[in-house]
N, C-alpha and C positions, 0 to 999 in steps of 0.2 A: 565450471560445469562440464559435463562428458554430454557428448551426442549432441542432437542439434539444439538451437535455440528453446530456452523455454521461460516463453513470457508469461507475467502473472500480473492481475490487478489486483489493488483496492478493492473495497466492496462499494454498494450504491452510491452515486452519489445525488444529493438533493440540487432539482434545479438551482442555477445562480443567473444573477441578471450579466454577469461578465463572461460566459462562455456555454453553450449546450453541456458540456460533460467538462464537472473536474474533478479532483485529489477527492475520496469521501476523507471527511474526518468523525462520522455517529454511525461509521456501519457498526452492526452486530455481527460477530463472526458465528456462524452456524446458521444463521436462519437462511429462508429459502434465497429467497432474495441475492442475498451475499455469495452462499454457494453455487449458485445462475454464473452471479457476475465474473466470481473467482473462474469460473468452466470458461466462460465466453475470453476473460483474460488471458488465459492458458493456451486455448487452443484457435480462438477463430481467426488469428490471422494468419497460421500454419495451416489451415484450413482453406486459405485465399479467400476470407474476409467475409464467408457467410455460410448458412446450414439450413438447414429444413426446417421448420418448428418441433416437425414427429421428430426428427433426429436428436433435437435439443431437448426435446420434453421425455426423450427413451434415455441418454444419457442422466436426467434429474433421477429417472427412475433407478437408474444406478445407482443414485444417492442416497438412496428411497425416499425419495421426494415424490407423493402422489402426481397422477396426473397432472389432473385440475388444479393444486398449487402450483403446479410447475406454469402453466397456461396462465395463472395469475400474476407471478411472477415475472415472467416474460411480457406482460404487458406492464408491467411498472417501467421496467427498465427500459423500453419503448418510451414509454411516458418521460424517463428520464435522459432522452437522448443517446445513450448507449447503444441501440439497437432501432433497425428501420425496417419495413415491409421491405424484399424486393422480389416480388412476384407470388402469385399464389400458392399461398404454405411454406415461402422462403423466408431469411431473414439475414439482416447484413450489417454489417460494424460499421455504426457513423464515424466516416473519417475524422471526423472533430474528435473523434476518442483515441485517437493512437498517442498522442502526444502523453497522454495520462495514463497509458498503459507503459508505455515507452519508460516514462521517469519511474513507474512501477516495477518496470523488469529490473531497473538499475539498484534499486533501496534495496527486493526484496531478493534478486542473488548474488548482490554481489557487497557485504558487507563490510561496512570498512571503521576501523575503531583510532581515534587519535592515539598517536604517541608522544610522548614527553618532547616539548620542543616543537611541534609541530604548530602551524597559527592558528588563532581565534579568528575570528570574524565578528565586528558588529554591529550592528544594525540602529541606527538612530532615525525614528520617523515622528515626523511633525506633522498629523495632520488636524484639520481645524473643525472648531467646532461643529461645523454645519453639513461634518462627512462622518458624522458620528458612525453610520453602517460600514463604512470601509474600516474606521479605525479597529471594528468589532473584528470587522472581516479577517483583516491584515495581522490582528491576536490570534483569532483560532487558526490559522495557514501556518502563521510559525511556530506553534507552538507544536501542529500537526507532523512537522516535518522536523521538528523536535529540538526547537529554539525554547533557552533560559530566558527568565525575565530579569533582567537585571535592576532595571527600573522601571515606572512608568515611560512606555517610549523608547525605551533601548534594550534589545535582546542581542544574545549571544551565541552563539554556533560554532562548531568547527570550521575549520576553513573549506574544508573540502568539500562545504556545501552554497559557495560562493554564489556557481552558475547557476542552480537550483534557485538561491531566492533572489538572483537578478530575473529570473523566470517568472518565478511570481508575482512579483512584488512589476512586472509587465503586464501580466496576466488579468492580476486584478486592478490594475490600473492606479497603481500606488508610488510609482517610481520617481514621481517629481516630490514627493513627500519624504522624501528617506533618501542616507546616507550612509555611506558602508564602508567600514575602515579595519582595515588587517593588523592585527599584532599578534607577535608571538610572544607580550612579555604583561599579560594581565595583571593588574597589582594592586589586590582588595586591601581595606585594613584588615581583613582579618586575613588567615591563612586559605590557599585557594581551596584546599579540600573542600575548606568549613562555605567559603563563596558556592561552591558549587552545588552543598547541599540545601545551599538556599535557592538558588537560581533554577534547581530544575524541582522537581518532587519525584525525589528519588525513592519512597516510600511506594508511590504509585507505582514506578517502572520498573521496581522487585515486584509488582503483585504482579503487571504483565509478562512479567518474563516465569512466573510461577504459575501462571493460568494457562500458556501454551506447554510449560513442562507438564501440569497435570492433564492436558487433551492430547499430549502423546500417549504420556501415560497412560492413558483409556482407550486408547484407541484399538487396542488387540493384535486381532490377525484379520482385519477388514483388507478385501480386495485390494490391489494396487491401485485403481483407479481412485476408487473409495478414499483408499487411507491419502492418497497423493492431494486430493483435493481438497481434501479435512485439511491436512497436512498444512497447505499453500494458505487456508482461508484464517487457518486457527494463527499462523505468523505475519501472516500480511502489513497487520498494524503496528510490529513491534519493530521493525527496521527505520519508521518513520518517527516514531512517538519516544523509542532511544536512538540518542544523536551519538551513538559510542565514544563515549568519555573519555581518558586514556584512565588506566587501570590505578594507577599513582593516586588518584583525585578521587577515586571509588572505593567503600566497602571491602575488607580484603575476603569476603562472602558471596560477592555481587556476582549472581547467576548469569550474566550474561552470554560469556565465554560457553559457560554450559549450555546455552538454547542455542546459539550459533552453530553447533561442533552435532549437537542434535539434529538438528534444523536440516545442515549441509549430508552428513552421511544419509537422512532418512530421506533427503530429495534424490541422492545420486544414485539408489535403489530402488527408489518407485518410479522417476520419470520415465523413463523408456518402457516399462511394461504397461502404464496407463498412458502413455501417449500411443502403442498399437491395440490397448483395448479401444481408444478413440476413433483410430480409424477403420477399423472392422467393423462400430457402429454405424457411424459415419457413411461406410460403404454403399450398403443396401440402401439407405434412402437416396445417398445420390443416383443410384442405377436408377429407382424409382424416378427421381425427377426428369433424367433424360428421357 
């Protein structure tokens, strides 16, 4: 990335009983909600960690997000621990949420795809009947972060996402249940290709990486701010949801390479012109609050 940092989240995520804020895996990209969360991602700890409401609710309007959705919005996300009062008409990033912004800055710029020879990682967990909600749990997390199922109980990932599900799999309080073993020489009966295009649903992860080409595609000549945040919300879930295969194992079609290459040029020309339309926003209401 050129210029300073630029952190980005996930969209909403639904209360959990294992942490106030984590990883969403059911945001909708575009809806109000999502596009809040993606702004507050992006900008509020460059911001030093909190904003006006008028500020956050004139920025939605950038979006053209009505007011009043925006004011509803911003009270979900409240609701969802994301966001705290801190003083009349402020508002401010619950510390509980950097960690999940933090793993989000890393997915979504900084992409990384296996190469031939590089290791597998895989994940064997045993949990017991009567933790049925975690077992659920502990499926949709990896599968979010874009783990194969290889069997009932054993998924598969690149290596490179080792720390990551030691992360989780702490997180959610799964790590006495599971065990994790590295190789670089996986050896289905069948051919790995054919393994792979069972283990992931590679039919889905062409339509996501076909669903961000077409919301570029549409996108126009929307402002920088505009486009940047469209931009960040419309790709957020596809850095998590594709675990970058090596290319050998994939489709010799497979768009991915092409959303990356899009992805990368269209961020290194909007972020800095929507990061100082931020702070000119930004500006006036803090003069205001002093």
């Amino acid at each position: 990335m050129t210029g300073p940092e630029r952190p980005a989240a996930p969209g909403p995520a639904r209360p959990d009983p294992t942490g106030p804020v984590l990883d969403d895996i059911d945001a909708r990209p575009g809806s109000t909600t999502s596009l809040l969360r993606t702004v507050i991602g992006l900008y509020l700890r460059r911001l030093g960690g909190s904003i006006t409401s008028a500020a956050l609710v004139a920025l939605a309007g950038d979006l053209g997000i009505p007011a009043a959705r925006a004011r509803t919005a911003i009270t979900r996300l409240k609701q969802h621990g994301l966001l705290h009062g801190a003083g009349p008409g402020s508002l401010a990033l619950n510390p509980a949420a950097v960690g999940m912004l933090e793993r989000g800055d890393k997915r979504i710029f900084t992409v990384r795809t296996m190469r031939a020879g590089d290791e597998w990682l895989l994940v064997s967990a045993t949990i017991p009947e009567t933790r049925r909600d975690l077992r659920h749990r502990l499926r949709r997390r990896l599968q979010f972060i874009g783990a194969g199922a290889v069997s009932p109980g054993l998924w598969i990932l690149p290596g490179h996402l080792d720390a990551e599900v030691e992360e989780l799999l702490d997180e959610i309080g799964a790590r006495a249940f599971a065990t994790l073993f590295r190789t670089a020489d996986p050896r289905p009966a069948v051919p790995l290709a054919d393994a792979v295009a069972d283990w992931w649903d590679l039919r889905a992860l062409r339509a996501e990486h076909e669903r961000f080409l077409a919301s570029v595609a549409a996108a126009g000549s929307a402002a920088p701010f505009d486009a940047y945040v469209r931009l960040i919300d419309s790709w957020r879930v596809l850095p998590y949801t594709d675990p970058g295969l090596p290319a050998a194992l994939l489709p010799a079609d497979w768009p991915g390479a092409r959303s990356t290459e899009v992805f990368t040029r269209l961020s290194d020309r909007l972020s800095d012109p929507a990061w100082r339309h931020v702070r000119s926003a930004v500006a006036p209401a803090a003069a205001l609050r002093r």
